[in-house]
C-alpha positions in Angstrom: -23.6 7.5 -7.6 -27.0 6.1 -6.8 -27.2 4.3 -10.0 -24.5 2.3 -8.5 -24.8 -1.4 -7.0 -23.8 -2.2 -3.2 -21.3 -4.2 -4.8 -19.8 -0.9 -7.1 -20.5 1.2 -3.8 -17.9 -1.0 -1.5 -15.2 -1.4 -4.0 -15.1 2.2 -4.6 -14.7 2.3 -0.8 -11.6 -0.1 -1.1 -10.0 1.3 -3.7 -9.0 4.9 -1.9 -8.2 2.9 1.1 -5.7 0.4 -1.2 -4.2 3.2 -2.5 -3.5 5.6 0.4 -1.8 2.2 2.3 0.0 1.8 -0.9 1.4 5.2 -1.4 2.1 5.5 2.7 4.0 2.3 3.0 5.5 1.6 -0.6 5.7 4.9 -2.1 3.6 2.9 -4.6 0.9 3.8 -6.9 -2.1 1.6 -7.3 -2.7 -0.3 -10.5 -4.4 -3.4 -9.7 -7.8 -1.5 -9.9 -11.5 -4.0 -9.8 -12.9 -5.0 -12.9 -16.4 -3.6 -13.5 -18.5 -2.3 -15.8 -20.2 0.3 -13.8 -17.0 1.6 -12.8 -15.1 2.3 -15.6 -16.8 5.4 -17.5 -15.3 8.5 -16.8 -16.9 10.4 -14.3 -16.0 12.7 -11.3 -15.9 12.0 -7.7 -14.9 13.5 -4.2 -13.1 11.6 -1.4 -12.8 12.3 2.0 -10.4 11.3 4.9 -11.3 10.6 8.4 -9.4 9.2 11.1 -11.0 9.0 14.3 -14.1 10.5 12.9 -12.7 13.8 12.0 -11.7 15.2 8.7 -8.1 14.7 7.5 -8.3 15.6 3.9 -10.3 15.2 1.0 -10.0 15.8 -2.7 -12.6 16.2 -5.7 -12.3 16.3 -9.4 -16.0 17.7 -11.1 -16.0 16.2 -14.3 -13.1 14.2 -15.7 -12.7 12.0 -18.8 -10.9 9.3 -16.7 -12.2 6.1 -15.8 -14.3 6.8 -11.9 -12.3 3.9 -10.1 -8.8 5.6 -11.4 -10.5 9.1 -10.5 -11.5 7.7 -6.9 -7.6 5.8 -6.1 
């Protein structure tokens, strides 16, 4: 992920956030996902959760031949 802008770096941080609101409130998936370059080769990633500063959840996926933004929502 370091070969990633501070622009790619903060939507990736909005996009988990989008979702989980979505899919708490709506029972919605998200499909409106940001239009980058940088973001759309497959790749793996790992999210974590944290409310109040402690760990709720968190979920990973190594390798994956999905697009990172889809992996990361």
């Amino acid at each position: 992920m370091s070969s990633l802008a501070n622009r790619q770096k903060q939507l990736l941080l909005q996009v988990p956030r989008r979702a989980l609101t979505l899919a708490a409130e709506r029972r919605e998936a998200l499909e409106d996902f940001p239009r980058d370059e940088q973001l759309i080769p497959p790749a793996g990633a790992f999210v974590t959760l944290h409310h109040h500063r402690r760990l709720r959840g968190c979920v990973g996926q190594l390798a994956s031949a999905v697009p990172l933004v889809r992996v990361v929502a």
